[in-house]
TIKOLKE-453495 format. One record per residue (C-alpha): y, x, z; residue in three letters. Coordinates in nm, 3 decimals, decimal comma. Each point is the difference from the previous one (the first is absolute). Layout:
   north    east      up rest
       Y       X       Z  ALA
...
//
This chain:
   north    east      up rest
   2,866  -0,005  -1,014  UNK
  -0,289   0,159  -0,233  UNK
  -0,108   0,347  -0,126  UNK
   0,201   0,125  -0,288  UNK
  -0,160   0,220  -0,248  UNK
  -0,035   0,042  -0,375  UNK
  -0,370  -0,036   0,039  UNK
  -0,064  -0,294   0,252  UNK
   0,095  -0,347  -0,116  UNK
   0,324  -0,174   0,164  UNK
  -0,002  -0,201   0,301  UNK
  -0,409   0,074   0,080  UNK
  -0,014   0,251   0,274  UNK
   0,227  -0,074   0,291  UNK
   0,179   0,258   0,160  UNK
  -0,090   0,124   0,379  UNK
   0,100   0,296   0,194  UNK
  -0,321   0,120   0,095  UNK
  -0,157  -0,060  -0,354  UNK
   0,309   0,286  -0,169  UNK
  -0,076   0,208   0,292  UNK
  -0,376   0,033  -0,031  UNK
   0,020   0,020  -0,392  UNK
   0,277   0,332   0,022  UNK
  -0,239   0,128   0,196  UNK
  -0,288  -0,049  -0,240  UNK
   0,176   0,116  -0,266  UNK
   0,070   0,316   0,211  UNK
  -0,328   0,097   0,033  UNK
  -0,355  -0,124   0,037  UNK
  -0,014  -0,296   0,272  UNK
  -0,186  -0,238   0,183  UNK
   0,139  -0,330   0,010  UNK
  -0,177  -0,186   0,327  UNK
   0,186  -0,375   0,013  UNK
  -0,137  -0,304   0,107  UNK
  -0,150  -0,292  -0,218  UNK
   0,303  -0,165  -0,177  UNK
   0,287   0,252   0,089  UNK
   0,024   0,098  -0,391  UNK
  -0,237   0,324  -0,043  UNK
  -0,065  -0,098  -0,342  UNK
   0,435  -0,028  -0,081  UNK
   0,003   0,327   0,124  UNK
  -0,270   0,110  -0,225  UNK
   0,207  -0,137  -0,320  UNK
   0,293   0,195   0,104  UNK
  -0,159   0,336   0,014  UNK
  -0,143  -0,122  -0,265  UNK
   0,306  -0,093  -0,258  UNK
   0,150   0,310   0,139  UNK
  -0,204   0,239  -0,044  UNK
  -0,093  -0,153  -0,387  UNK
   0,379   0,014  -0,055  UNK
   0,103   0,401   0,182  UNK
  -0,382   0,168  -0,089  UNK
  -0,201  -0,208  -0,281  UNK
  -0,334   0,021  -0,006  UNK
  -0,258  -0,243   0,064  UNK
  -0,066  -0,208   0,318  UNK
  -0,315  -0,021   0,168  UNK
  -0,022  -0,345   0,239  UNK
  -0,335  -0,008   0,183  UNK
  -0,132  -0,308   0,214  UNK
  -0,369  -0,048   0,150  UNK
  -0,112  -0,305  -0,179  UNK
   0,046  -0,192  -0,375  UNK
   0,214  -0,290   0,191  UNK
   0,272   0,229   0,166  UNK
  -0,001   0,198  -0,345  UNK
   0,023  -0,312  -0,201  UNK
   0,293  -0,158   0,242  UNK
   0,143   0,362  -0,014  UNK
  -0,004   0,030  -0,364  UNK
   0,149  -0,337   0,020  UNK
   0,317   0,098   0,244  UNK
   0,091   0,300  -0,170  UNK
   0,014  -0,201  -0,352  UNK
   0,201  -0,257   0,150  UNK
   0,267   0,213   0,177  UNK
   0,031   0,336  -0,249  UNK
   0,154  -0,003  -0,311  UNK
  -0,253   0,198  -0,166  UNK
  -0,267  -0,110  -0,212  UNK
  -0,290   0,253   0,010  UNK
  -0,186  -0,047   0,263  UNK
  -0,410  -0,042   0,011  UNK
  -0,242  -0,114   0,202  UNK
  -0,346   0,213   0,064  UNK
  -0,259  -0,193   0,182  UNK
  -0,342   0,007  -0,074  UNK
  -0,005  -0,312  -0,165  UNK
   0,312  -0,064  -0,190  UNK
   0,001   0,289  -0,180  UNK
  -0,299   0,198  -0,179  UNK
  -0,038   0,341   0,019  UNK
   0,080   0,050  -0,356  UNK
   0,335  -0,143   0,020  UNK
   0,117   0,194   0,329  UNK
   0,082   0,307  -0,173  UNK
   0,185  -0,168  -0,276  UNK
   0,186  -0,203   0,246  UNK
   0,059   0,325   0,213  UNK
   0,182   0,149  -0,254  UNK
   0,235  -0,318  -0,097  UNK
   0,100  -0,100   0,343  UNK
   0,240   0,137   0,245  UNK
  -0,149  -0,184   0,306  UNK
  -0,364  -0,058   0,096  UNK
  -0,115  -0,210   0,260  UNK
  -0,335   0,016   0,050  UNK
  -0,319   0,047   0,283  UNK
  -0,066   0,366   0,081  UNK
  -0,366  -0,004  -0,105  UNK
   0,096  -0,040  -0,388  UNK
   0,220   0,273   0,031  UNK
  -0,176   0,249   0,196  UNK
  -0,305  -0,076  -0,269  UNK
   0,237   0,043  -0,292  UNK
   0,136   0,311   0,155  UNK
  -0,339   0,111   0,059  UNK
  -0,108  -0,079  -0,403  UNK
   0,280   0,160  -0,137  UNK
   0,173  -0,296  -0,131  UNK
   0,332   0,121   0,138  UNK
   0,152   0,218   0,229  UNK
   0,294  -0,058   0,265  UNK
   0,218   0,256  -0,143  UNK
   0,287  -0,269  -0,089  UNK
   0,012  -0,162   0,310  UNK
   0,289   0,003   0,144  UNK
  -0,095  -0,222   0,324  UNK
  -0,315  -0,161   0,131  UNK
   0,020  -0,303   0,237  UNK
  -0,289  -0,057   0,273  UNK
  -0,002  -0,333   0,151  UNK
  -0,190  -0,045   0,280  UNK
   0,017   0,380   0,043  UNK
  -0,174  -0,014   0,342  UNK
  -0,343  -0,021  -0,259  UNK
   0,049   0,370  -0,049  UNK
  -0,281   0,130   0,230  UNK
  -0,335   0,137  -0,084  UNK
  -0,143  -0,006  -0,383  UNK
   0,272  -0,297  -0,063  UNK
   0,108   0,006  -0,372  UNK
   0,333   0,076   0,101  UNK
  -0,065   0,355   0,170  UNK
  -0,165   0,077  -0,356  UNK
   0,310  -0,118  -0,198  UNK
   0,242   0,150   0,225  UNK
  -0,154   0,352   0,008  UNK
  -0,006  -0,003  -0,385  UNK
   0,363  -0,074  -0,015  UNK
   0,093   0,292   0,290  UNK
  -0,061   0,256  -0,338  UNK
   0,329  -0,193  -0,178  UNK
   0,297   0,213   0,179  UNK
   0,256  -0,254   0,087  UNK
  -0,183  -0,325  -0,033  UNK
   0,148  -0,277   0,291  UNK
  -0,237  -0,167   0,219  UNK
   0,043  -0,344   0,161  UNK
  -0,169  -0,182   0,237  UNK
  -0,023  -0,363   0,160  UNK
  -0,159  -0,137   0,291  UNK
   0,025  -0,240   0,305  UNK
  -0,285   0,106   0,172  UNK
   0,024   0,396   0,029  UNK
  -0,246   0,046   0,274  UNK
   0,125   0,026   0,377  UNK
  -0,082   0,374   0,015  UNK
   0,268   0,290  -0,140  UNK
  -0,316   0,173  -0,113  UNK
  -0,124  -0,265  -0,183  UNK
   0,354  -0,042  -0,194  UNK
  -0,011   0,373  -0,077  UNK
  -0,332  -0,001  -0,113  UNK
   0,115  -0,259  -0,261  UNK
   0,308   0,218  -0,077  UNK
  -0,221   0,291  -0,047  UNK
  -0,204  -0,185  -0,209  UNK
   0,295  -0,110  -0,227  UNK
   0,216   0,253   0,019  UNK
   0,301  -0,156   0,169  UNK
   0,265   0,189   0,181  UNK
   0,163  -0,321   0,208  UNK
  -0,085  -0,271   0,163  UNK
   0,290  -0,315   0,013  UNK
  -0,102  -0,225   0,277  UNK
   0,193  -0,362   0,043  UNK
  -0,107  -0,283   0,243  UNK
   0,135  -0,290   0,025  UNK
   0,215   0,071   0,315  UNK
   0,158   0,282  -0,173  UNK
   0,397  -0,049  -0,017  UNK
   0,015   0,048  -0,347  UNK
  -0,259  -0,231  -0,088  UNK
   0,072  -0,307   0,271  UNK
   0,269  -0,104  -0,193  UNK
  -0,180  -0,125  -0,288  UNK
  -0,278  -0,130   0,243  UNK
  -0,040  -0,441  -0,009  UNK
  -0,110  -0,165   0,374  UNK
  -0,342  -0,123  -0,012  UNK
  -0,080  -0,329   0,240  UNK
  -0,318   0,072   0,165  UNK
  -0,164  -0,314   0,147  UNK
  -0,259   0,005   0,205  UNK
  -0,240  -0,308  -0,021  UNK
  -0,260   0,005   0,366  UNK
  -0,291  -0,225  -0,150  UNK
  -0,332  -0,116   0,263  UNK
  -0,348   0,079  -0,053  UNK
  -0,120  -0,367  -0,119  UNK
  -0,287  -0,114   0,289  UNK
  -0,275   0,027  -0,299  UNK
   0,088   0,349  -0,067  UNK
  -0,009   0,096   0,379  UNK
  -0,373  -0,166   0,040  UNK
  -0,077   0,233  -0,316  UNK
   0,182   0,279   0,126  UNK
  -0,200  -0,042   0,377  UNK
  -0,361   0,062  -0,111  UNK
   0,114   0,259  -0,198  UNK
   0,176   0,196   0,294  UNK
  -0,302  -0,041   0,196  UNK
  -0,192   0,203  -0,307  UNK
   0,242   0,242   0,029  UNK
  -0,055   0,065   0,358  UNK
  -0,370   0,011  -0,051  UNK
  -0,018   0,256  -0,257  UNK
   0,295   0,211   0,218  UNK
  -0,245  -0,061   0,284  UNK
  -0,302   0,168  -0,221  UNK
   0,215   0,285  -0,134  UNK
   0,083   0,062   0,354  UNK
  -0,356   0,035   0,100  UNK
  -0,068   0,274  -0,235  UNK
   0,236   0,246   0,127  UNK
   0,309  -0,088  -0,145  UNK
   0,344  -0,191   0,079  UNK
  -0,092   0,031   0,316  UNK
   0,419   0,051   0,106  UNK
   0,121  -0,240  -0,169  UNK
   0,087  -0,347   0,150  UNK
   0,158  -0,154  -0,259  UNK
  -0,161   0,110  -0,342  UNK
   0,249  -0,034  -0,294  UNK
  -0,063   0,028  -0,377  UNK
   0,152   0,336   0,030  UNK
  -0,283   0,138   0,277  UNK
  -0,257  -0,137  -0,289  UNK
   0,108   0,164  -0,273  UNK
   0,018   0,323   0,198  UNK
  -0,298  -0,028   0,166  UNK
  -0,144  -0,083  -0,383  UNK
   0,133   0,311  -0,091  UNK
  -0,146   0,230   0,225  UNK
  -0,375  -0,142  -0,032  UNK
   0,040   0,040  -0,373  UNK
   0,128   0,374   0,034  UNK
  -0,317   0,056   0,210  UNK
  -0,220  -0,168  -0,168  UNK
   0,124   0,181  -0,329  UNK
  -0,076   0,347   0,222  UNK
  -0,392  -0,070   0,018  UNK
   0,049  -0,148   0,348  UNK
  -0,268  -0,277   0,000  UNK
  -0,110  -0,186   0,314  UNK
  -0,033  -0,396   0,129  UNK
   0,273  -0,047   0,206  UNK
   0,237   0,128  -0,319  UNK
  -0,178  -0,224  -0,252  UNK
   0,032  -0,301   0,237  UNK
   0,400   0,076   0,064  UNK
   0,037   0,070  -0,362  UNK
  -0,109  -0,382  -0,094  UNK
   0,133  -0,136   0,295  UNK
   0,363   0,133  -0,084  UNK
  -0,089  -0,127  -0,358  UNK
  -0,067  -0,408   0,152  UNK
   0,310   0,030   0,242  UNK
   0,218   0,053  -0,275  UNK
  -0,157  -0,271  -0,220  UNK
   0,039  -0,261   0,308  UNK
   0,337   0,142   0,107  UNK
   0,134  -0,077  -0,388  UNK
  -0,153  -0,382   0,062  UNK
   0,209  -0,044   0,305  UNK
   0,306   0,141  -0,157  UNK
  -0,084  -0,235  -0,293  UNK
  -0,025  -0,337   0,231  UNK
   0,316   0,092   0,242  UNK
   0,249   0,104  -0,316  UNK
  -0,136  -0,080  -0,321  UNK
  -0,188  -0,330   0,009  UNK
  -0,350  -0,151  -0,014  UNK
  -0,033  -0,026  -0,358  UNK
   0,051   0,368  -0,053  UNK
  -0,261   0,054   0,324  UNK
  -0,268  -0,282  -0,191  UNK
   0,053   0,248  -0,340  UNK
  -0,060   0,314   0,260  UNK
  -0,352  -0,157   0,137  UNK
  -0,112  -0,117  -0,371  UNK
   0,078   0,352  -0,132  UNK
  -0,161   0,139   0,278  UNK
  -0,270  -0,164  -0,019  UNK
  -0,066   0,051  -0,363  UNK
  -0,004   0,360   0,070  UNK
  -0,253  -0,005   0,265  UNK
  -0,250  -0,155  -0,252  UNK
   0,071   0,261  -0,250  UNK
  -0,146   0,353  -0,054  UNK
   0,125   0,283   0,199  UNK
   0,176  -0,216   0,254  UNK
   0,114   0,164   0,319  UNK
  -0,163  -0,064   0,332  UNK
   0,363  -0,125   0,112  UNK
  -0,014  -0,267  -0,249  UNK
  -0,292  -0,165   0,097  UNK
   0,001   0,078   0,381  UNK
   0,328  -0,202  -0,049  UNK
  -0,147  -0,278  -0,102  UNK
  -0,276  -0,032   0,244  UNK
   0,227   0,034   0,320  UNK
  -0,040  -0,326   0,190  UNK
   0,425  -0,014   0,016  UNK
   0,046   0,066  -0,368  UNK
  -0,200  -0,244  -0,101  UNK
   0,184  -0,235   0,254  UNK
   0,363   0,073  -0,198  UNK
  -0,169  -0,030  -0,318  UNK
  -0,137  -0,363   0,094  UNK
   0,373  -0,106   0,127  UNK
   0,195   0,153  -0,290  UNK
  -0,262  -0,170  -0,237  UNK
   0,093  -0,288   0,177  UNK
   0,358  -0,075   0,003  UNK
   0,238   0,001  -0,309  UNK
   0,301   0,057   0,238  UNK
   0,248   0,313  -0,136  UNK
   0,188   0,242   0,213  UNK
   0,368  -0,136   0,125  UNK
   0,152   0,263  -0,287  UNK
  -0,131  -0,195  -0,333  UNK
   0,273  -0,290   0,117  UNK
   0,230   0,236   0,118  UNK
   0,004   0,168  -0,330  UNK
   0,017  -0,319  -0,197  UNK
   0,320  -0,109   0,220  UNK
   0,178   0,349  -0,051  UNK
  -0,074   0,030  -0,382  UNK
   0,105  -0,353  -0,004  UNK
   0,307   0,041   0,177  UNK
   0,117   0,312  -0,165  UNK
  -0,019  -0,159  -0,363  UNK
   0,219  -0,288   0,174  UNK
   0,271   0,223   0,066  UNK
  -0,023   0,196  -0,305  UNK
  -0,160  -0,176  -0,293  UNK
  -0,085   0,326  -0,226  UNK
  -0,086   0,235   0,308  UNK
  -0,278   0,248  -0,080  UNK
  -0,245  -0,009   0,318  UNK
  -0,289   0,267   0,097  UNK
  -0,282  -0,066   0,250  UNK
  -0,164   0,301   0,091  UNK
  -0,374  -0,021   0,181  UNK
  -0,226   0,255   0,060  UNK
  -0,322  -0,160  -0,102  UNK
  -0,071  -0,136  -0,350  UNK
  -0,193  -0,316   0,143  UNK
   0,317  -0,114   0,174  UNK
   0,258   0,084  -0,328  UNK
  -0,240  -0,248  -0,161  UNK
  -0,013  -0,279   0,277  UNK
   0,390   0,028  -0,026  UNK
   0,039   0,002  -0,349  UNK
  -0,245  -0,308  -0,020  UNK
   0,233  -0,186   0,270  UNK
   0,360   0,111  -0,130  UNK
  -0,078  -0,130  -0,350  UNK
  -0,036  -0,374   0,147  UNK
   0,383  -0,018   0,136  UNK
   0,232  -0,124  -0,272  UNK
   0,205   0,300  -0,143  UNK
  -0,229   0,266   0,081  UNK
  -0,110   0,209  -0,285  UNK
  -0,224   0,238   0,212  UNK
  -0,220   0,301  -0,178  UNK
  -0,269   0,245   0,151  UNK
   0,138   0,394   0,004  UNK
  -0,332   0,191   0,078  UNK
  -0,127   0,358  -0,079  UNK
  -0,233   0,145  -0,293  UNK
  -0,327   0,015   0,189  UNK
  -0,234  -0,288  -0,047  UNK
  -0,177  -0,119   0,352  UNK
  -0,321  -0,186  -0,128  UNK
   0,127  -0,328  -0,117  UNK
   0,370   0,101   0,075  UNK
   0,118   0,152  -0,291  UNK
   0,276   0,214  -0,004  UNK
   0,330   0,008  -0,206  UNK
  -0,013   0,255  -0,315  UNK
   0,332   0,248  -0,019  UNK
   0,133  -0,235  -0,303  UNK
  -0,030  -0,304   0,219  UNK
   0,168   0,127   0,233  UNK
   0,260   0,040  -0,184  UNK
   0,025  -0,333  -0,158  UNK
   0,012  -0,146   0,308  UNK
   0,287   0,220   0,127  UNK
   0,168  -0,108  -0,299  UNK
  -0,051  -0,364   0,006  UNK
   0,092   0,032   0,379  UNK
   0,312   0,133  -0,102  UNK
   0,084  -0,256  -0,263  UNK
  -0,073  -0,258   0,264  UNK
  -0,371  -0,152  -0,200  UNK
  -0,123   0,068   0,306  UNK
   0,262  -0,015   0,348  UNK
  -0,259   0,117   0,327  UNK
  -0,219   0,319  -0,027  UNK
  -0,267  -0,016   0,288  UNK
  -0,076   0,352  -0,054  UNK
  -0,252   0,271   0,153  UNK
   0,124   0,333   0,089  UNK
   0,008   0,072  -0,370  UNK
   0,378  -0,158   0,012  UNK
   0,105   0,269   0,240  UNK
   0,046   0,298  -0,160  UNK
   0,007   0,131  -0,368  UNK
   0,051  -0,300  -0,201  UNK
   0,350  -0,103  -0,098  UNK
   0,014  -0,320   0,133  UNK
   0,374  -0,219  -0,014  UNK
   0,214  -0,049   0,301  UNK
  -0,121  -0,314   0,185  UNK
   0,184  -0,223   0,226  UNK
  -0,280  -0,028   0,211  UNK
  -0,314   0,197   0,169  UNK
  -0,256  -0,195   0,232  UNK
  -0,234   0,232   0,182  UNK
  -0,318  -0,188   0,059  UNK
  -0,084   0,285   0,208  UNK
   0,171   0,282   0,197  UNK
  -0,099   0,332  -0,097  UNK
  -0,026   0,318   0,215  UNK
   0,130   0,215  -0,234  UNK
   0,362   0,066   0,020  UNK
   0,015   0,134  -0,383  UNK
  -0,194  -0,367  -0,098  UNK
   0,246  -0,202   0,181  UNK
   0,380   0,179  -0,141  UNK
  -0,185  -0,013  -0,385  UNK
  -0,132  -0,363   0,012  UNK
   0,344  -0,086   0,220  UNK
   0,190   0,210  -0,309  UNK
  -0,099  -0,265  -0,271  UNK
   0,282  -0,237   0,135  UNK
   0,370   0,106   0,057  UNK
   0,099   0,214  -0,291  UNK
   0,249  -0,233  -0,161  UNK
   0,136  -0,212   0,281  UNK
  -0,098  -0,034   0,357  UNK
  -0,411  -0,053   0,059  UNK
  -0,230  -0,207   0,211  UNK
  -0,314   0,109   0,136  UNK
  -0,244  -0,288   0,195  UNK
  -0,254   0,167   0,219  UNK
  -0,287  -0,200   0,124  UNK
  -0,198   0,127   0,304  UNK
  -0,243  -0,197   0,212  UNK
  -0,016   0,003   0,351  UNK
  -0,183   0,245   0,198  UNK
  -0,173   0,158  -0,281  UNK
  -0,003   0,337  -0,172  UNK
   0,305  -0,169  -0,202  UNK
   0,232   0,076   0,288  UNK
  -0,133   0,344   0,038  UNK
   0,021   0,085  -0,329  UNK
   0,404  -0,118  -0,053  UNK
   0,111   0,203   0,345  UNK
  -0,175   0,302  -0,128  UNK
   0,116  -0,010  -0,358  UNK
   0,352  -0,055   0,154  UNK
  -0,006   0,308   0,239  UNK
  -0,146   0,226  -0,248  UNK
   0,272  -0,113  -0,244  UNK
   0,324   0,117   0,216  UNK
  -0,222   0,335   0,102  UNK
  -0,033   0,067  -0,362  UNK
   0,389   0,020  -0,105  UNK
  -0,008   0,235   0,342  UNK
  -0,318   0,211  -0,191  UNK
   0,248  -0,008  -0,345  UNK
   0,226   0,218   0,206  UNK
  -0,184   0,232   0,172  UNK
  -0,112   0,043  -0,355  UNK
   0,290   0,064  -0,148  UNK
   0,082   0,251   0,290  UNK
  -0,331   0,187  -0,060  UNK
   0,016   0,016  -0,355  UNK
   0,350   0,147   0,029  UNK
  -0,165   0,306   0,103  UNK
  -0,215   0,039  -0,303  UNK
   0,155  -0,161  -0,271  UNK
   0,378  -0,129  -0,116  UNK
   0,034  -0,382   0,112  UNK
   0,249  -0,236  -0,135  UNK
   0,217  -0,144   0,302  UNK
   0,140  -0,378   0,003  UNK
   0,376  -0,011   0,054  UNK
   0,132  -0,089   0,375  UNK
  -0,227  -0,018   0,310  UNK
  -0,345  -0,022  -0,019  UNK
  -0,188  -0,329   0,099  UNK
  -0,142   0,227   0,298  UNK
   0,281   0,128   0,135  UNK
   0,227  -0,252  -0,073  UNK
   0,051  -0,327   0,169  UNK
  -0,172  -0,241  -0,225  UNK
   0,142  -0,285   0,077  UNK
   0,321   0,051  -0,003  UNK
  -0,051   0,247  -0,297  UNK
  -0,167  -0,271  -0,203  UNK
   0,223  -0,294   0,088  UNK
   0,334   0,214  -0,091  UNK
  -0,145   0,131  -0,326  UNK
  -0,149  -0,376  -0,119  UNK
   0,353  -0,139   0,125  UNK
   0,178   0,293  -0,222  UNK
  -0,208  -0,156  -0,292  UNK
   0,062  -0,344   0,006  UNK
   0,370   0,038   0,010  UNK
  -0,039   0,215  -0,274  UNK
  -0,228  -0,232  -0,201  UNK
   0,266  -0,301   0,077  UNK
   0,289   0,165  -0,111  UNK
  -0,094   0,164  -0,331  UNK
  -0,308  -0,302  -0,071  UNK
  -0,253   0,305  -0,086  UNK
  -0,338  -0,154  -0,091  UNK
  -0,305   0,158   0,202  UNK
  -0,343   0,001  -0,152  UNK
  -0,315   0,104   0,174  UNK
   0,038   0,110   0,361  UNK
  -0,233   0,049   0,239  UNK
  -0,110  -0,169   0,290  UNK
  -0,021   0,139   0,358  UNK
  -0,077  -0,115   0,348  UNK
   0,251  -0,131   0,196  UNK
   0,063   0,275   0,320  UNK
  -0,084  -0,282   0,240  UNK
  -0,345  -0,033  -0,107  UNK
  -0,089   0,315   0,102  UNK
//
């Protein structure tokens, strides 16, 4: 069953529950629209959209962060409305000359809020016909962002609508009101993906968990390099500082980092701070080689050392980088990695699961995400020698000496080739996790855990929309890896608990949209869940109604 209207094209935007709910209330009055990646908060956005075009007239003002999520939103809205005026503003596809000519002719105008607060700003038009402005990614709305500019511009039109998008809102009420201050929204509609009106409409996700070994050549890297650690912790200690701690984690660095830079920054100058200050600096360096050998590989540690030491022999190198390089266990790793061509357990695991994948399903779309640009090339490199694999590099903008990065327009061909199956496995960077609109993929491999809970549901989000998903998670033993996947999954089920407690603060301040039935809190979520998916599929057998890009979730038992 789809969306009927005069002004969005037939069969394109499938109808949900919680999509009609969240869009009467955005047509009631000004609202913020917090939804997860790939639970539709761009469908919603075309029907305020065609609604409020069709009851109030006017112009529509859509507003996204960067030229690819304008150009793929541009792109959306002229593929499912049945109206043909609609622009695209971006710095680069359109000239300033033709903006206000174009301003004039078109009813929609999708566009990056820096060319339109400048326009504003130059006179070239005013927001007077605007009948609606969109923010996506709405949570951007802080400080001297381009979108508090626009927004308090447009508060002068009486009666103008407001709309907003996000799935990351912050995990503070004040933070979300700040943003709705900013933008002028009077609601907030909150939907997770445990909610009993959303559930339904919610595909299974298989998440397999792949335990790989350290290989014996990356523990006799990994050894030396612990033993660095311990004699830099040992040093740091002897100045006065970490003396409580035992066991000194990443964490205890980057705090203890903090506060020698806040006093250092207050005039505070003596020996024992200057000596902590670069001995924090070479613990982190060596701690980032060990995580390297144990989950990563040796190739990506050999890259780490040649980099390194290239920096040490330049100008304005850091004490850290060539005290690094002098320690007597350093330069012990350095002469093993340098001297074994072994990789880490995960390159073959990869292989076999990309391999296996395309078995089952000949035109699956695959994405490997990695943290570290070495390793997306190592795996890129090895994927394109198995038979069938069309792999391609998905990295960010920013060029790392002879790493360049990808511009916004390649990006986008690649996304688009991806999608027309040129290329079938992304081994992506974090740049694949957020933003972009990137197809529904039959697969995600995770490299790498991450501790972030908000990481982990948007790269996990990329599969399951249009039919159940599979997720392949590789961890290796007794490393950081197994740290980092319990943590991400804890902080994951205490965040849909923070979503409530949210929603029951913000009641008190603001009007909040409620999902139908019990709440994934109160509720038994199991049994909630199972009923409501159950309801569905009889449904969907008996009437043969065709779904189209669902979401993926967590099964209950991996929590």
């Amino acid at each position: 069953m789809f969306v009927e209207s005069p002004l969005i094209c037939k069969d394109v935007i499938e109808e949900r529950e919680y999509q009609a709910a969240i869009a009467r209330s955005s047509l009631k009055r000004s609202t913020l629209v917090v939804l997860p990646t790939g639970m539709g908060k761009t469908a919603i956005a075309m029907r305020v959209i065609a609604e409020v075009l069709r009851t109030r007239g006017g112009k529509i003002l859509f507003l996204a962060p960067t030229k690819p999520l304008v150009e793929q939103h541009t792109a959306s809205l002229r593929g499912a409305l049945s109206i043909d005026r609609i622009a695209m503003f971006t710095g680069e596809a359109t000239p300033p000359d033709e903006r206000e000519l174009l301003w004039r002719e078109n009813q929609i105008i999708c566009s990056t809020p820096q060319v339109i607060k400048n326009d504003i700003r130059a006179g070239k038009f005013t927001l007077d016909e605007v009948s609606l402005i969109v923010f996506d990614e709405a949570h951007r709305a802080v400080g001297d962002y381009a979108y508090v500019d626009i927004a308090a511009a447009y508060k002068e039109r009486r009666g103008g609508l407001v709309m907003g998008t996000t799935a990351s809102p912050g995990s503070s009420s004040e933070k979300i009101l700040e943003v709705c201050g900013n933008l002028g929204f009077e609601a907030v509609e909150i939907r997770t993906e445990y909610d009993p009106d959303v559930v339904k409409y919610v595909q299974d996700i298989a998440i397999e968990l792949l335990r790989v070994d350290v290989t014996a050549e990356g523990k006799e890297v990994a050894g030396p390099l612990r033993k660095a650690f311990e004699e830099c912790i040992a040093d740091i200690k002897s100045h006065g500082f970490l003396k409580e701690e035992e066991m000194v984690t990443r964490r205890d660095l980057l705090t203890l980092g903090d506060q020698i830079h806040a006093r250092l920054q207050g005039n505070e100058k003596n020996f024992h701070l200057y000596r902590a200050a670069t001995g924090v600096a070479l613990a982190m360096k060596i701690d980032h080689a060990v995580e390297l050998a144990e989950t990563q590989g040796l190739e990506s540690v050999r890259n780490y050392f040649e980099r390194a030491e290239k920096n040490a022999g330049s100008e304005g190198a850091s004490r850290a980088d060539r005290q690094m390089l002098k320690n007597r266990w350093v330069k012990e790793a350095m002469a093993k990695a340098l001297g074994t061509q072994v990789e880490h357990t995960k390159i073959a695991r990869i292989l076999w699961v990309v391999r296996d994948q395309l078995m089952r399903k000949q035109d699956s779309r695959i994405i490997v995400f990695t943290h570290y640009r070495d390793t997306s090339e190592i795996i890129t490199r090895e994927l394109s020698t198995v038979p069938g694999v069309k792999p391609v590099r998905f990295v960010g903008q920013a060029t790392k000496g002879a790493d360049k990065g990808l511009k916004q327009k390649e990006q986008v061909e690649i996304i688009e080739k991806f999608s027309k199956g040129e290329f079938n496995v992304l081994v992506a960077t974090s740049v694949a996790e957020e933003g972009l609109d990137i197809p529904s993929t039959d697969l995600v491999v995770f490299y790498e855990p991450v501790p972030s809970e908000i990481r982990t549901i948007q790269r996990r989000g990329r599969t399951g929309r249009r039919r159940p998903g599979r997720v392949v998670v590789l961890v290796t033993k007794d490393t950081r890896d197994e740290i980092y996947y319990y943590s991400a999954r804890r902080k994951e089920k205490r965040m849909h608990q923070e979503l409530e407690r949210l929603r029951r603060e913000l009641k008190q301040k603001i009007f909040v949209g409620e999902p139908s039935g019990e709440t994934f809190v109160t509720a038994r979520p199991e049994k909630v869940m199972e009923h409501l998916r159950q309801e569905a599929r009889e449904k969907v057998e008996s009437a043969e109604v065709r779904r189209v890009d669902r979401k993926g979730q967590t099964k209950l038992s991996e929590f």
